[in-house]
C-alpha positions in Angstrom: -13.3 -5.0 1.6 -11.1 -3.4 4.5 -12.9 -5.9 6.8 -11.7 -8.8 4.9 -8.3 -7.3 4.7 -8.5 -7.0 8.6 -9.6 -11.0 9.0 -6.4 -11.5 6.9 -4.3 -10.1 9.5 -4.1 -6.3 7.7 -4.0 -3.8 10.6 -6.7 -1.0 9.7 -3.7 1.8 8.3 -2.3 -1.0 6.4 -5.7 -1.9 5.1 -6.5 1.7 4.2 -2.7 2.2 2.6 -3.8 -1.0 0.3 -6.8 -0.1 -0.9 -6.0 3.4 -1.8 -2.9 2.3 -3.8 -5.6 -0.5 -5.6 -7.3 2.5 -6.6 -4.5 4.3 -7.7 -2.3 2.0 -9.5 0.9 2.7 -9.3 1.8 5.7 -7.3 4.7 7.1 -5.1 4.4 7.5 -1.2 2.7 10.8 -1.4 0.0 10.2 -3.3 -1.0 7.2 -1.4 -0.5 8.9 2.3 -2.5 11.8 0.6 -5.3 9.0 -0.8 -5.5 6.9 2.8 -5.2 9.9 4.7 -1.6 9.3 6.7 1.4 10.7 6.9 4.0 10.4 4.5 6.4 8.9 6.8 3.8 6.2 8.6 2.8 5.3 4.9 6.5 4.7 4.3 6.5 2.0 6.9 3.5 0.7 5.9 4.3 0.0 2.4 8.1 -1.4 2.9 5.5 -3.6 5.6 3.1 -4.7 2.9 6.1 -5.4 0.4 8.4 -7.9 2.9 4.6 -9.9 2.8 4.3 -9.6 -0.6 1.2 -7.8 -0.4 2.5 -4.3 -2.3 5.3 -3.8 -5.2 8.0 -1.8 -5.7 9.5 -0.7 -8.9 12.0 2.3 -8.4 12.9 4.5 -11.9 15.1 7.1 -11.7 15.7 6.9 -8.1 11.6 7.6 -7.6 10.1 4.3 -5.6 6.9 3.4 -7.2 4.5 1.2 -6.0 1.4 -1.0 -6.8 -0.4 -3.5 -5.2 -0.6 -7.3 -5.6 -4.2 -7.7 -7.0 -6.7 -9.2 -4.4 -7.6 -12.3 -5.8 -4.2 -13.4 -5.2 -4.4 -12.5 -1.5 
């Protein structure tokens, strides 16, 4: 699947960011960069990245951003 996230124009972090928050769910910035293996702060980036494309979700409670992605089949 990360290749056909790459032939969509992911880069291969932003590919790895959105498939380990598929597999999670929803999930703060921790446990994704923990679940794709990147720093907190690059995966940060990453995800306000994803969001401006509509690709990723945010939903912020209590001042905690949570995110989730949009489901493939709508990529």
């Amino acid at each position: 699947m990360k290749e056909q996230l790459e032939k969509l124009g992911f880069s291969s972090k932003e590919a790895d960011v959105y498939l380990a928050l598929l597999e999670l769910g929803t999930a703060v910035v921790s446990d994704v960069a923990k679940k794709a293996s990147i720093n907190r702060s690059t995966t940060y980036i990453i995800l306000d990245s994803l969001a401006e494309k509509g690709f990723v979700s945010i939903l912020e409670k209590q001042n905690i951003k949570f995110f989730f992605a949009t489901p493939p089949e709508r990529l």
